[in-house]
C-alpha positions as CSV (number, residue, x, y, z in Angstrom):
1,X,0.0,0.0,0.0
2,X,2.9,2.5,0.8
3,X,4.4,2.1,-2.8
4,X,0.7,2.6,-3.8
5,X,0.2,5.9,-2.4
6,X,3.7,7.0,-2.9
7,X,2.6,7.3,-6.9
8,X,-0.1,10.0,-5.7
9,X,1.0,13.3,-5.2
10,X,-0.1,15.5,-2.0
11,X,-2.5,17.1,-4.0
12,X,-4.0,13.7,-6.2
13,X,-4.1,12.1,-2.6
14,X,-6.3,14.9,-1.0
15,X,-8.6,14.9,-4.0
16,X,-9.2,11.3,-4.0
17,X,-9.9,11.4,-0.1
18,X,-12.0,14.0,-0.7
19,X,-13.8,12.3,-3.2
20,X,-14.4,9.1,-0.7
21,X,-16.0,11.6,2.1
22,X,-18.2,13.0,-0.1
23,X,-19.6,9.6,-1.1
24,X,-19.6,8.8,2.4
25,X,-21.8,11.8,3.2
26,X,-23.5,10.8,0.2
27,X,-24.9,7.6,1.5
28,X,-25.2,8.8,4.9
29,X,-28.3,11.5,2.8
30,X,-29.4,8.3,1.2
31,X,-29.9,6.6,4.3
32,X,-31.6,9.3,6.6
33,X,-34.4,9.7,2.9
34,X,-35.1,6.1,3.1
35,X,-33.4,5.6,0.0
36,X,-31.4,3.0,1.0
37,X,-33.0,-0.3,1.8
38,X,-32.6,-2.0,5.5
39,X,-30.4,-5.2,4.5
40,X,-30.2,-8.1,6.8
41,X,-27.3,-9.4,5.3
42,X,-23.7,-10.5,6.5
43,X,-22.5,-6.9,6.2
44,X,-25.4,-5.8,8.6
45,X,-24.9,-8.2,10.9
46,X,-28.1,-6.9,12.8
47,X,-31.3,-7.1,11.3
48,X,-33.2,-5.4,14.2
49,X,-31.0,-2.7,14.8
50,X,-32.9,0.4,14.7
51,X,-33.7,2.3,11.4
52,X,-34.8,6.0,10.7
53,X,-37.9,5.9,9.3
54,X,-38.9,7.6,5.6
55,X,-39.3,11.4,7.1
56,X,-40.1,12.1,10.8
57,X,-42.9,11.2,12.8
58,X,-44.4,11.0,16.2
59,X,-44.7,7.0,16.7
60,X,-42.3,5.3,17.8
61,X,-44.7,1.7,18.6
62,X,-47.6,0.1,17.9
63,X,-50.6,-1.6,20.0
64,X,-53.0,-3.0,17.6
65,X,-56.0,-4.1,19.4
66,X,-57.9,-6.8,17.3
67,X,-61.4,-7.6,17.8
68,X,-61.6,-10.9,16.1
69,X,-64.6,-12.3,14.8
70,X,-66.1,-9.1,13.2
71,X,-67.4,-6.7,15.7
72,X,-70.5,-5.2,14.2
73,X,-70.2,-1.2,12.9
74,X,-73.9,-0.5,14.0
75,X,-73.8,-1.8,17.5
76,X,-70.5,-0.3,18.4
77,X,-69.3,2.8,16.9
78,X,-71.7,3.8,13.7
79,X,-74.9,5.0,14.9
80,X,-77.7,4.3,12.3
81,X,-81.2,5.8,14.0
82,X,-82.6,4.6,10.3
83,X,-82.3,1.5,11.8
84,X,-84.8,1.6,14.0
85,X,-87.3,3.3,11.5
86,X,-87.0,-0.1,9.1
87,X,-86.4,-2.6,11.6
88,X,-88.6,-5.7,10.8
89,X,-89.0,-4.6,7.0
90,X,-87.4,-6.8,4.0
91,X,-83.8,-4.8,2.3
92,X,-84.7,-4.4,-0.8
93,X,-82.1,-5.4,-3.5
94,X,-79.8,-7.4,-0.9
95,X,-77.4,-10.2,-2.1
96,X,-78.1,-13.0,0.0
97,X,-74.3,-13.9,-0.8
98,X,-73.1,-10.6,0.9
99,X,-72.7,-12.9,4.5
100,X,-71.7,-16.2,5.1
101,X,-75.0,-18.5,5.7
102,X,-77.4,-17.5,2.3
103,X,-80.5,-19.3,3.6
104,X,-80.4,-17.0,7.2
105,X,-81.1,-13.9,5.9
106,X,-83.9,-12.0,7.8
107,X,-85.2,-8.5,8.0
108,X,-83.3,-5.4,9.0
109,X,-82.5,-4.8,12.6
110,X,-82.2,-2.2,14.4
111,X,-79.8,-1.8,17.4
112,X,-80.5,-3.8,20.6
113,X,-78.2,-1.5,22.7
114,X,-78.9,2.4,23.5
115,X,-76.6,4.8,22.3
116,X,-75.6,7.9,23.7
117,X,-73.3,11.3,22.8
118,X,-70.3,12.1,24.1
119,X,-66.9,13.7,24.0
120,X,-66.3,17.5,22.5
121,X,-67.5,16.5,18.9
122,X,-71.2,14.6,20.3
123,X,-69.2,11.1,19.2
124,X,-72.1,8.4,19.2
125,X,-71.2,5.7,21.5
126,X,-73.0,2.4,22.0
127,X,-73.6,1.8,25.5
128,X,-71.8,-1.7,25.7
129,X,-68.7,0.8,26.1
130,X,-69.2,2.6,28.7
131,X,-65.1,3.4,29.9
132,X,-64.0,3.8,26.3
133,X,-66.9,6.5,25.8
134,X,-65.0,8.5,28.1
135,X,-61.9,9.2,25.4
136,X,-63.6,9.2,22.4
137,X,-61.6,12.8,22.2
138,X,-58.6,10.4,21.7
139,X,-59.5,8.4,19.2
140,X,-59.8,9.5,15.0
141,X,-62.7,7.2,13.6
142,X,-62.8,5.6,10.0
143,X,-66.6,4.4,9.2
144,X,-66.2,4.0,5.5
145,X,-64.0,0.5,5.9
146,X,-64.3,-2.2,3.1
147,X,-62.1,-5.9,2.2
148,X,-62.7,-8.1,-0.1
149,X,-64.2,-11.3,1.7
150,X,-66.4,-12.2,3.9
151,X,-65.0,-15.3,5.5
152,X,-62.9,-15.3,8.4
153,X,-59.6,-16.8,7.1
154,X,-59.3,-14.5,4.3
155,X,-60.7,-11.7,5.1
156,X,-57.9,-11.9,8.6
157,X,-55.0,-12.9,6.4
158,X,-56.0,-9.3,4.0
159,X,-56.2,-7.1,6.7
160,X,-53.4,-8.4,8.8
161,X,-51.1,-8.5,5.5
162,X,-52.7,-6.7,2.9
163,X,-53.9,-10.3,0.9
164,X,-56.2,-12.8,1.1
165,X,-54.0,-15.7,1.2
166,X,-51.5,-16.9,3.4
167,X,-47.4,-16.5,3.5
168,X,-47.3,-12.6,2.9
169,X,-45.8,-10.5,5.8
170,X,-48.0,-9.0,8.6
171,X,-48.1,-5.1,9.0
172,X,-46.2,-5.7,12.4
173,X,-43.4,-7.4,10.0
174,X,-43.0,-4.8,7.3
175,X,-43.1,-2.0,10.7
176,X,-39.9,-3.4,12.2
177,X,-38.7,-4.9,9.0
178,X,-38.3,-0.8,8.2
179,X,-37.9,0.6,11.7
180,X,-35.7,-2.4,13.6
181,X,-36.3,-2.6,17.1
182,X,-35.2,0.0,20.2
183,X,-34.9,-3.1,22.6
184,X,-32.4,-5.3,22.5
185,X,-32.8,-7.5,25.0
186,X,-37.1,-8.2,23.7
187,X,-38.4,-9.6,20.8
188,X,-39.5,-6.7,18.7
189,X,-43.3,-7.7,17.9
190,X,-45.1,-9.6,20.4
191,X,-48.9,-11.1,19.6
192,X,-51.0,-12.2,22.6
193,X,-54.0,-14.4,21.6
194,X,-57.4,-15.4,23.7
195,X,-56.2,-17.0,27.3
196,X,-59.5,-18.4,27.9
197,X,-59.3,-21.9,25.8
198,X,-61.5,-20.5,22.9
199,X,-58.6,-21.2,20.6
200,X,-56.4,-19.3,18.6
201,X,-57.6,-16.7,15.0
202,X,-58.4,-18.5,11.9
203,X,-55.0,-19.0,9.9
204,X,-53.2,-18.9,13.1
205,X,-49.6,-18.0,13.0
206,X,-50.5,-16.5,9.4
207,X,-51.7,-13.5,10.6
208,X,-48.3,-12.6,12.5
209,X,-46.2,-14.1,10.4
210,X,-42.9,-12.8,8.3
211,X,-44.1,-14.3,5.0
212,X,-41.2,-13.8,2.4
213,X,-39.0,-11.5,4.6
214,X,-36.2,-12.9,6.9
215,X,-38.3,-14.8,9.7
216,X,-36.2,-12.6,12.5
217,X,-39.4,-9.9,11.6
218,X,-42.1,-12.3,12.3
219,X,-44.7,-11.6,15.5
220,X,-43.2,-14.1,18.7
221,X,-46.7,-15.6,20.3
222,X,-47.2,-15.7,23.8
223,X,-48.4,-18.3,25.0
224,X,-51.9,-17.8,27.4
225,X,-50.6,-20.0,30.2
226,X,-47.3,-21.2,31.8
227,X,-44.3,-19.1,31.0
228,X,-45.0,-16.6,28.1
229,X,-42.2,-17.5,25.9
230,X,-40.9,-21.4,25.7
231,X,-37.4,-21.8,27.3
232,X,-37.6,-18.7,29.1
233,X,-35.1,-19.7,31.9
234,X,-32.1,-21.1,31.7
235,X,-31.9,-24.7,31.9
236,X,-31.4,-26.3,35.7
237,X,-27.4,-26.6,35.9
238,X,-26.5,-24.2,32.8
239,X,-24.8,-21.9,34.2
240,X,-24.1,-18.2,33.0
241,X,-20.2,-19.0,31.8
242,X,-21.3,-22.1,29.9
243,X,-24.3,-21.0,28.1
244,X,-22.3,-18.3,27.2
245,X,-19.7,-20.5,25.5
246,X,-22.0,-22.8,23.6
247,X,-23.8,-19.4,22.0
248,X,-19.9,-18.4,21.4
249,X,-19.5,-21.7,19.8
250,X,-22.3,-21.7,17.5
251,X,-22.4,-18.3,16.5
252,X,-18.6,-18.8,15.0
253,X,-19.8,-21.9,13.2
254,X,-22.8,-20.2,12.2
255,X,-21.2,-17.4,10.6
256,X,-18.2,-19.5,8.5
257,X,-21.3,-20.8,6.8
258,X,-22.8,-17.3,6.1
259,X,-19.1,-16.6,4.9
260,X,-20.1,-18.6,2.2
261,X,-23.5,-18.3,1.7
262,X,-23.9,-14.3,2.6
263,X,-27.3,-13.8,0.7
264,X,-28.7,-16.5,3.4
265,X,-30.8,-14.2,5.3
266,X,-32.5,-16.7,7.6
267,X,-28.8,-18.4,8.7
268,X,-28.1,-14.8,9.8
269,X,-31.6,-14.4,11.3
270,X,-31.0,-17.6,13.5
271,X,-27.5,-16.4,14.3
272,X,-29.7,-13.4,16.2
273,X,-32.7,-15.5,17.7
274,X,-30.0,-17.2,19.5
275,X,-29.0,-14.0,21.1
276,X,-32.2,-12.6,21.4
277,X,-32.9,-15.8,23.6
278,X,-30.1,-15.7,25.3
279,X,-30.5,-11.8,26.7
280,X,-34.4,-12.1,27.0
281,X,-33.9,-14.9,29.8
282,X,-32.9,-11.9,32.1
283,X,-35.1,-8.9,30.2
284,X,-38.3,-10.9,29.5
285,X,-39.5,-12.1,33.2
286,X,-39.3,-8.6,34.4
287,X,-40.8,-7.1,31.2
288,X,-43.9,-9.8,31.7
289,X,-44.4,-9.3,35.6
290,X,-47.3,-6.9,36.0
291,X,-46.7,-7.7,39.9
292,X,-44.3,-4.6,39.6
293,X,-47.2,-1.8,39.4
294,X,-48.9,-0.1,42.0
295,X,-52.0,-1.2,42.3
296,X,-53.8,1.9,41.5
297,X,-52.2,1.0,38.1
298,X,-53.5,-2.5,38.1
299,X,-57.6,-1.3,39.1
300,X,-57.1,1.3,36.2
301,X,-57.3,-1.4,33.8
302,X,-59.4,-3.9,35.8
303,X,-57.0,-6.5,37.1
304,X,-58.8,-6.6,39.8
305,X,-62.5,-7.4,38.2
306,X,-63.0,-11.0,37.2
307,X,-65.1,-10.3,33.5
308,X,-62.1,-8.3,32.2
309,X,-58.7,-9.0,34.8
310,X,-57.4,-11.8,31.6
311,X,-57.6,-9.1,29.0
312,X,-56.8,-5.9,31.1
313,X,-53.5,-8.0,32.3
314,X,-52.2,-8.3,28.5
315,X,-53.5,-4.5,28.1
316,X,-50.7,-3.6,31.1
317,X,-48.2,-5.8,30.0
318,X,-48.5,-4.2,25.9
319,X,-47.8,-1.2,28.0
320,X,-44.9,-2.3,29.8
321,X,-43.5,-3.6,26.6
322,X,-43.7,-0.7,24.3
323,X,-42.4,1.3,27.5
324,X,-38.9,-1.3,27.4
325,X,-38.9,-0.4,23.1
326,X,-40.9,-3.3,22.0
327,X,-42.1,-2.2,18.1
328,X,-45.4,-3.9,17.9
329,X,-47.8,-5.7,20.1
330,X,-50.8,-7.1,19.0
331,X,-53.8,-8.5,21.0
332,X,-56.5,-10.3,20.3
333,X,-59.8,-10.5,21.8
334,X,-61.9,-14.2,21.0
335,X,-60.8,-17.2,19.4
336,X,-61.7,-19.4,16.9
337,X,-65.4,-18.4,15.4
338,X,-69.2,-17.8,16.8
339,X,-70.0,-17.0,20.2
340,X,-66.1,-17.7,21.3
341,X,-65.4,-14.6,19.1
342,X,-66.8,-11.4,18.5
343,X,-68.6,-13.1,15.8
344,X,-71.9,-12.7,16.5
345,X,-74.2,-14.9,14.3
346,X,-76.7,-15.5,16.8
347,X,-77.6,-13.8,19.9
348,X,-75.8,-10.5,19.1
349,X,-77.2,-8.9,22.1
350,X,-74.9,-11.9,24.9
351,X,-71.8,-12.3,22.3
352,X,-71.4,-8.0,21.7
353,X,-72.0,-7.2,25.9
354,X,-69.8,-10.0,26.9
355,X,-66.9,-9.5,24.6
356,X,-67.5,-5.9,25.3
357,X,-67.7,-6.3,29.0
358,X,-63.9,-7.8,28.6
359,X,-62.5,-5.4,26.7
360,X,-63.8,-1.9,27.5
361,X,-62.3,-1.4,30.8
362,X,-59.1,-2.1,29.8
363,X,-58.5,-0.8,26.8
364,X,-59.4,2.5,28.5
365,X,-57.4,1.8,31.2
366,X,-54.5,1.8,28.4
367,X,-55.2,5.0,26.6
368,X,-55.5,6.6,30.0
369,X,-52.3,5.1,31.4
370,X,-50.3,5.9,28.0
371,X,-51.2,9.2,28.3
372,X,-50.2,10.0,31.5
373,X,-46.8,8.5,31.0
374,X,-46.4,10.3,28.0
375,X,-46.1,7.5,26.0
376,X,-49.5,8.1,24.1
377,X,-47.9,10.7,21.9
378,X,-45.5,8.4,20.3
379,X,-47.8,5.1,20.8
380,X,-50.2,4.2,17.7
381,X,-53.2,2.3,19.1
382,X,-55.9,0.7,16.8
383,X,-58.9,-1.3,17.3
384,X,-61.0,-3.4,14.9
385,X,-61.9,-6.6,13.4
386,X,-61.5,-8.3,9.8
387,X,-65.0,-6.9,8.7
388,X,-68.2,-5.6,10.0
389,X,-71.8,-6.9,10.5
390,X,-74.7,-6.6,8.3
391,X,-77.6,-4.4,9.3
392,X,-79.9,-7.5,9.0
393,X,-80.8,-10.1,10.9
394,X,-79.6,-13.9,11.4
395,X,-82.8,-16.3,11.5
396,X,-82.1,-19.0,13.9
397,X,-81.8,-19.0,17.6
398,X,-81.8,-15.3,19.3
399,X,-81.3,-12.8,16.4
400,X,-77.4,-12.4,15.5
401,X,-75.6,-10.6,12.4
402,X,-73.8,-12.0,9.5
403,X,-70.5,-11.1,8.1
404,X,-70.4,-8.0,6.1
405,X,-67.2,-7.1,4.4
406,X,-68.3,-4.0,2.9
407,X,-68.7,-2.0,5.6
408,X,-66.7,-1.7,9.2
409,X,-65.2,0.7,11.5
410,X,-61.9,1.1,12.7
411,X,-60.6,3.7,15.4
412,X,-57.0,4.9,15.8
413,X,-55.7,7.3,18.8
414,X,-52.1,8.4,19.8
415,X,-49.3,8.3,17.3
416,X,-49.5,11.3,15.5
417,X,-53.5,10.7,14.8
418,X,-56.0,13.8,15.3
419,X,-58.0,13.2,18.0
420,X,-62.0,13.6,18.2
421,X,-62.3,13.1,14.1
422,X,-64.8,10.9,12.1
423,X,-63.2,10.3,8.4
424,X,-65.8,8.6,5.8
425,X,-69.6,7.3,6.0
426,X,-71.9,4.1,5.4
427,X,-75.3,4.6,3.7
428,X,-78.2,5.6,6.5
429,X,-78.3,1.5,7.4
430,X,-74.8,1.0,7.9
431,X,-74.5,-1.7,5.3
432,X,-72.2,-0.1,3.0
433,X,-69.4,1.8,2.7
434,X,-70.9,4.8,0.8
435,X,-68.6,8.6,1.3
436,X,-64.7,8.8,1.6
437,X,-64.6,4.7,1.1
438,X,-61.3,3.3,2.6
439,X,-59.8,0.1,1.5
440,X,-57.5,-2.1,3.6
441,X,-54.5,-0.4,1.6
442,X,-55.4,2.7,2.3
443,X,-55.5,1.7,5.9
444,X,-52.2,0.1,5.9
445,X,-50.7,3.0,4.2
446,X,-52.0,5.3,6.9
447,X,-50.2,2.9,9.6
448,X,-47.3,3.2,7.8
449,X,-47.4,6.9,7.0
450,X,-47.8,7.4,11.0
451,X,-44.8,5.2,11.2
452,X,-42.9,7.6,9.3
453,X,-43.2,5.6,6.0
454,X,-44.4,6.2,2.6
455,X,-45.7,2.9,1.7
456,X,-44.8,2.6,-1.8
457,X,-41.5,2.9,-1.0
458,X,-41.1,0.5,1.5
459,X,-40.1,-2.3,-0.2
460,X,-38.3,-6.3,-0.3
461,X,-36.9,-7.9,-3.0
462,X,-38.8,-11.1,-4.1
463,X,-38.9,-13.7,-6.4
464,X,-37.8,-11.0,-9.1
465,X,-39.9,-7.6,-8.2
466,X,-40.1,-5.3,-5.3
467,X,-43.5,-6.4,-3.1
468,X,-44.6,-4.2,-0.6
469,X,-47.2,-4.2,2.2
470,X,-49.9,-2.3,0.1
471,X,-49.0,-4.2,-3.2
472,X,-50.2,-1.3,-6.1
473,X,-52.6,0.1,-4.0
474,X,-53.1,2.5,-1.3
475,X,-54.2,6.1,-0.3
476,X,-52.9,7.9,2.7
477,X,-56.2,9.4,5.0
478,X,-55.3,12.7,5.6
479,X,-58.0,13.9,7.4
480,X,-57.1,12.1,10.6
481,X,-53.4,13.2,10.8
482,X,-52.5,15.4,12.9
């Protein structure tokens, strides 16, 4: 190298060095516009290592609370008065193919609960929601949702990755996939399902799943009973030293095979699970202890009340998790289908007040608590389903909805979202979609534009073309940005 540079004059030398921190600078401008791609590769040894996003934002995290099933628009969020005036009376022009069962279809119905005003803006609130009525002033409302099925499998697996079928990558996947993770020592997007034995979603591990990007980005499950995560603690007799050395051990094996397979993203994503584990054995038991809070803190989300303590426990503990720089949590509320879900075929009336009755406390025990931490500001919290409920009846046992996949509601507060707004209408019966219609794209693209993303530019290389999480789709709504 000496005789190299001994060529160059003082001048020619300068020049080229010159020339080498300008391209550094360069890439560094690249970089902080989003113009370079997050790589996972051997030279980035660290997949989850924290990213700037597109342009700044306010969030930082995401707590995406899922009513699964299909909560119905018109008993919850979207007041339809017009309901009353028809109920009993035929809808004219209906599809019997809009819902699942064809040969239940009865006459419109109107509301079984009473509704009431509240908030600064007169926000309709059913009254099966009683604590969340109470920050309505929080949350910015989209009534104008629509997907494009109207059974449960698909219609989860589209508005948990943005397409009806399986093994494409889960809104919490592309979010750290573009923003890494702040914690180091905690997985960096955590999905807590139903804890009381009514079964896991439809598709299952689909829904928080990594599909086609390095698996490092997919959601780690919790599991409802016994220690959260398996092999949590260190196994009786390991001690610190040796445990140490076998990770040592197998990371340096590990990587003389990346050496010569360095496009192997999942090698390298193994390489860091086996460090995640290793540093979540000390993080992770006092990340999931919700013993550690007062217990004002505990009665503020209804640990203490017996119809709500199993939700409002994973409410505190998504709180104690984005607090420690978890990315995404997601949680879901009901299981498997019908009256173990929010999916309210018959007896709308029992499944909608029960499923509401363990929810509502603590989800406004969450808002409230975010926001007096300060965490709110920079904490993107949504709630809904995979579709909505028609405004007819169910025949068959007490009256119940069917699925309707043209019209739902969705509600977003924190994060950068304006507070007390109502984007987008149904028609006066709430069965479809009808002013300022928002698709599932456009909905993902407004995640991700809170995130600090523009959505068609966050992209992954795949099986020749660029995919993204919005595919060639997707409009930004701007009215409930603040």
């Amino acid at each position: 190298m000496l005789t190299n540079l001994s060529l160059y004059s003082r001048r020619d030398l300068l020049r080229r060095a010159g020339a080498g921190a300008g391209m550094v600078a360069l890439a560094s401008l690249f970089r902080d516009e989003g113009l370079i791609l997050p790589s996972s590769s051997a030279a980035n040894p660290d997949p989850l290592a924290p990213r700037l996003p597109h342009f700044p934002t306010k969030a930082k995290s995401v707590i995406w609370l899922f009513m699964n099933g299909g909560p119905s628009q018109v008993d919850t969020w979207d007041y339809k008065p017009a309901l009353a005036k028809w109920d009993g009376k035929e809808l004219e022009g209906f599809d019997k193919k809009t819902g699942f069962f064809t040969e239940a279809v009865g006459p419109l119905m109107k509301s079984p609960f009473a509704w009431s005003q509240h908030g600064k803006n007169g926000t309709w609130v059913s009254e099966i929601f009683p604590h969340m009525a109470k920050h309505v002033d929080k949350m910015a409302f989209i009534h104008s949702c629509h997907t494009e099925s109207n059974n449960h499998s698909p219609a989860l697996f589209m508005i948990n990755t943005g397409s009806t079928r399986m093994g494409f990558p889960c809104v919490g996947s592309w979010a750290t996939y573009g923003l890494g993770s702040e914690s180091r020592n905690l997985p960096a997007f955590v999905v807590m399902s139903d804890p009381l034995d009514r079964g896991l979603p439809k598709g299952q591990a689909s829904n928080w799943g990594a599909g086609f990007l390095p698996s490092v980005y997919q959601g780690t499950w919790l599991r409802p009973k016994g220690d959260p995560i398996a092999n949590m603690k260190r196994p009786a007799g390991m001690g610190d030293a040796a445990q140490r050395a076998q990770l040592d051990l197998l990371a340096k094996l590990n990587r003389e095979s990346l050496l010569n397979s360095p496009a192997e993203n999942e090698l390298n994503a193994r390489i860091q699970s086996f460090e995640l584990a290793y540093r979540m054995q000390t993080a992770a038991p006092e990340a999931f202890d919700n013993d550690k809070e007062p217990e004002h803190i505990k009665k503020l989300y209804g640990i203490d009340q017996n119809h709500c303590k199993h939700f409002a426990a994973q409410c505190l503990t998504a709180r104690r998790l984005v607090e420690r720089g978890v990315r995404c949590v997601q949680i879901y509320s009901g299981g498997m289908e019908n009256q173990r879900s929010w999916d309210g075929h018959e007896d709308i009336v029992g499944n909608h007040r029960g499923f509401a009755n363990e929810t509502d406390q603590p989800i406004a025990g969450l808002l409230a608590d975010l926001e007096q931490r300060g965490l709110l500001k920079e904490t993107l919290v949504i709630w809904g389903g995979e579709f909505g409920r028609l405004p007819i009846s169910q025949k068959g046992g007490k009256p119940g909805r069917d699925h309707n996949p043209h019209a739902f509601t969705y509600w977003m507060a924190g994060g950068g979202v304006k507070g007390g707004t109502h984007h987008g209408e149904t028609d006066e019966l709430g069965h479809k979609a009808a002013v300022d219609k928002v698709s599932v794209n456009d909905l993902h693209a407004t995640i991700l534009h809170l995130l600090g993303f523009n959505h068609e530019r966050l992209t992954y290389f795949h099986n020749g073309r660029n995919f993204r999480l919005t595919d060639v789709a997707g409009e930004v709504v701007k009215s409930i940005l603040a």
